[in-house]
C-alpha positions in Angstrom: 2.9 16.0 -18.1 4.1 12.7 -16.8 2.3 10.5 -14.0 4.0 7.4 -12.4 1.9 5.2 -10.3 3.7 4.4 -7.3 1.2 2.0 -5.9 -1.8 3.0 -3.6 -2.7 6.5 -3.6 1.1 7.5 -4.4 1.9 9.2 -7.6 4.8 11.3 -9.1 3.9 13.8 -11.2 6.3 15.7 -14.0 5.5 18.5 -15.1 6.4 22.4 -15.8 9.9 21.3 -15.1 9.4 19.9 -11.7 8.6 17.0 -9.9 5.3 16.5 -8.0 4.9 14.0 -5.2 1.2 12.9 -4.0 0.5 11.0 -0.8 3.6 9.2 -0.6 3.2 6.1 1.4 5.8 3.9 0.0 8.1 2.9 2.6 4.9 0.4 4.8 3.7 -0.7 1.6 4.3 -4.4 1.1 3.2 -4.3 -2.5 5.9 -2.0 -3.8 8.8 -3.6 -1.8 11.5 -4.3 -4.7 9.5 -1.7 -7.0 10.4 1.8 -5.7 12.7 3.3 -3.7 12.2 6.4 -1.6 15.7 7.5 -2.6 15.5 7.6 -6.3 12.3 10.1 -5.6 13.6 13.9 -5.6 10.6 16.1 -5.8 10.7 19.2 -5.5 6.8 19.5 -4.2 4.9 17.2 -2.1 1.5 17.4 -2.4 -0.9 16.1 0.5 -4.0 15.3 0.4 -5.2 14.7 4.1 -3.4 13.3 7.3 -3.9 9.5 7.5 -1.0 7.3 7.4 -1.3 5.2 4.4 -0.9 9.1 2.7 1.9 10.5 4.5 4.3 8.1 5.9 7.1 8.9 3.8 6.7 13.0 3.8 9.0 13.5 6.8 12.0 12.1 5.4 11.4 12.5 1.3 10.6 15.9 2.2 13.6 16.8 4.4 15.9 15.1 1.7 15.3 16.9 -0.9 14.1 20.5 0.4 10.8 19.6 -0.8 7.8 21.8 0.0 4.9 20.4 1.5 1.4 21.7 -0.3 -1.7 20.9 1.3 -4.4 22.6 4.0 -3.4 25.3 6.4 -3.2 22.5 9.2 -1.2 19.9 7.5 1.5 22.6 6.1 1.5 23.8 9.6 2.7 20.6 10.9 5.0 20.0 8.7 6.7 23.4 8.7 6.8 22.8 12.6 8.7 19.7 11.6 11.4 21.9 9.4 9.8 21.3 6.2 9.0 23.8 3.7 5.1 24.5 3.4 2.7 26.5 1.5 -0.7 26.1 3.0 -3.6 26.2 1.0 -7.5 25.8 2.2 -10.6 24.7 0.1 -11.3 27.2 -3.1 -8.3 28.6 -3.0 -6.0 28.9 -5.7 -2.0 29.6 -6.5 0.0 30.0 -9.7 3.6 27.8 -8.6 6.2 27.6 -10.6 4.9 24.7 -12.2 1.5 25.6 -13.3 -1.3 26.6 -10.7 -3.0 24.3 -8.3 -6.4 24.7 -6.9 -7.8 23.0 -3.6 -11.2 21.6 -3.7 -13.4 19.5 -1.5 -13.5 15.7 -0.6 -15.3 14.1 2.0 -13.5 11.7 4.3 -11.8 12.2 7.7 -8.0 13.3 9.0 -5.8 13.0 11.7 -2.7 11.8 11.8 -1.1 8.6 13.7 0.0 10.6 16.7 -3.8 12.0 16.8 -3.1 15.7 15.6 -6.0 17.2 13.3 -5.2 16.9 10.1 -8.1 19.5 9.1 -10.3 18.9 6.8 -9.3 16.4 3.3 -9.0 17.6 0.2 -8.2 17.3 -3.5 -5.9 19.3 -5.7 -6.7 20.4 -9.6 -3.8 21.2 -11.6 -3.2 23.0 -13.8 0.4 22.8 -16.2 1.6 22.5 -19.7 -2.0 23.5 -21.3 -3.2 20.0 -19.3 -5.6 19.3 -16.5 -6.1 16.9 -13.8 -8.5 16.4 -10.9 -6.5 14.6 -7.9 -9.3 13.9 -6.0 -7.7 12.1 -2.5 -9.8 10.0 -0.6 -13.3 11.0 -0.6 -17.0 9.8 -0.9 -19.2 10.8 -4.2 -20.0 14.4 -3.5 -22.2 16.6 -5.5 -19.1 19.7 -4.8 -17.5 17.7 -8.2 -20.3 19.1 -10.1 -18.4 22.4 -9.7 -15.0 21.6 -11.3 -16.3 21.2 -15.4 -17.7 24.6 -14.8 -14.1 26.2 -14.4 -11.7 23.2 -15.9 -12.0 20.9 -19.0 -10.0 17.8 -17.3 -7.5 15.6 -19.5 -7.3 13.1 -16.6 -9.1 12.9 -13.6 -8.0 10.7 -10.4 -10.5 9.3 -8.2 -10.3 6.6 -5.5 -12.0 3.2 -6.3 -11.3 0.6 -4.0 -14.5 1.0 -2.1 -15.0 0.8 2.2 -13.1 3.8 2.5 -13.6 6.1 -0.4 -16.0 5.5 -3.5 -15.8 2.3 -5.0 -15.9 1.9 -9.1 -19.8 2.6 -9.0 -19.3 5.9 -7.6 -16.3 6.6 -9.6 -18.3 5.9 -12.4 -21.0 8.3 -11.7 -17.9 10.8 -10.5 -16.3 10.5 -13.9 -19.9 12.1 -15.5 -20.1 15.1 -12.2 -16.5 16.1 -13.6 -17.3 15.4 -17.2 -13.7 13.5 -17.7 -14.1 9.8 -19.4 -10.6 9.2 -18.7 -9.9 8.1 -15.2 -6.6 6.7 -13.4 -7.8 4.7 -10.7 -6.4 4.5 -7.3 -6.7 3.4 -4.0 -6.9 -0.4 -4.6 -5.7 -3.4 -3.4 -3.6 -2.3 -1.0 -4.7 -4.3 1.5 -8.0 -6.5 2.1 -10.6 -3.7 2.7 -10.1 -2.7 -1.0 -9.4 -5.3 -2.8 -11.2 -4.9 -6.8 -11.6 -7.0 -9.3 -9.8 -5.3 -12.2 -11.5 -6.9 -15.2 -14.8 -6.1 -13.7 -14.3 -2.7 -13.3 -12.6 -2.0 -16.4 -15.4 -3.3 -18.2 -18.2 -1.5 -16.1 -16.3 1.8 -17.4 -15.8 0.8 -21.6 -19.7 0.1 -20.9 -20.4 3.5 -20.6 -17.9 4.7 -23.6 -14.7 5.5 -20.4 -11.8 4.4 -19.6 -10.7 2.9 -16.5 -6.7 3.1 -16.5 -4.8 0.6 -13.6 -1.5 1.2 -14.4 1.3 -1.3 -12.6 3.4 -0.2 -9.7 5.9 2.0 -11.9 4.2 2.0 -14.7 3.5 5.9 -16.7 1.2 7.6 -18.4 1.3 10.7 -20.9 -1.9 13.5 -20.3 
């Protein structure tokens, strides 16, 4: 399994012989002008987390131009499918064995609508499951006792968690998430995208190899193996 950071909460995922696309909101983001281009992405599976902008800017057209199908709650699939898009809805709990691996749907607390004000339902974050590897993708959300749950049906490889504070947890939390999910290896995200989240990176590294963890910040672009 192969994860390319592709700068906020954006990530391309390789796995099970397809391609995985999470949150993309590439297009408004100043930080990866010159880095990626939506038309070199062709996913076969776009996986949403919740409805805010700065998460699904770039489904519409990825998704239409390349036959993608949108995962994600019943609502958001349902928006997008009355878009033309493919969809498979999913809602909190559930699970489903793609052709890929197997996803499950679990809780995050935050908020979601989308730009033109539609509900987005409630947010979420995805564990998946492929290649004898497991990740927890855990969207935008506060620390919530609900991760408590995941270690006692998945042994994560990697797990995903929001640190750039404001919004979502900041490092503190994510540090005290990382223990709830029993993972020491976490791939931050949600940082520095714009003011409200800005981290120091040093810092936070360090507040993680403290504890005997590791805080990966990979660079716009930049891979890693699970």
């Amino acid at each position: 399994m192969q994860i390319t950071f592709l700068g906020h909460s954006s990530l391309l995922i390789e796995t099970g012989g397809k391609s995985l696309l999470v949150d993309p909101f590439i297009t408004g983001n100043d930080k990866v002008k010159g880095k990626i281009n939506i038309e070199d992405l062709k996913p076969d599976y776009i996986l949403v987390t919740h409805a805010h902008q700065d998460h699904i800017l770039d489904v519409e057209e990825i998704g239409k131009k390349n036959k993608a199908t949108v995962v994600s709650n019943f609502e958001i699939a349902t928006y997008y499918e009355n878009k033309g898009l493919k969809s498979h809805p999913m809602n909190h709990g559930g699970s489903w064995k793609f052709d890929f691996g197997t996803l499950k749907y679990v809780n995050a607390i935050h908020t979601s609508s989308f730009p033109d004000g539609t509900n987005g339902g409630q947010p979420g974050g995805f564990i998946l499951s492929s290649e004898g590897k497991c990740i927890y993708i855990a969207g935008d959300t506060a620390l919530t006792m609900d991760m408590k749950l995941i270690p006692m049906s998945f042994q994560l490889d990697l797990a995903v968690l929001p640190i750039g504070d404001n919004f979502t947890m900041g490092v503190d939390d994510a540090l005290i998430a990382s223990d709830f999910v029993q993972c020491p290896r976490i791939l931050g995200y949600h940082y520095d995208t714009f003011g409200y989240i800005i981290i120091d990176h040093k810092e936070s590294v360090q507040k993680f190899s403290k504890h005997g963890k590791e805080l990966i910040l990979l660079e716009i672009g930049e891979s890693l193996k699970v």
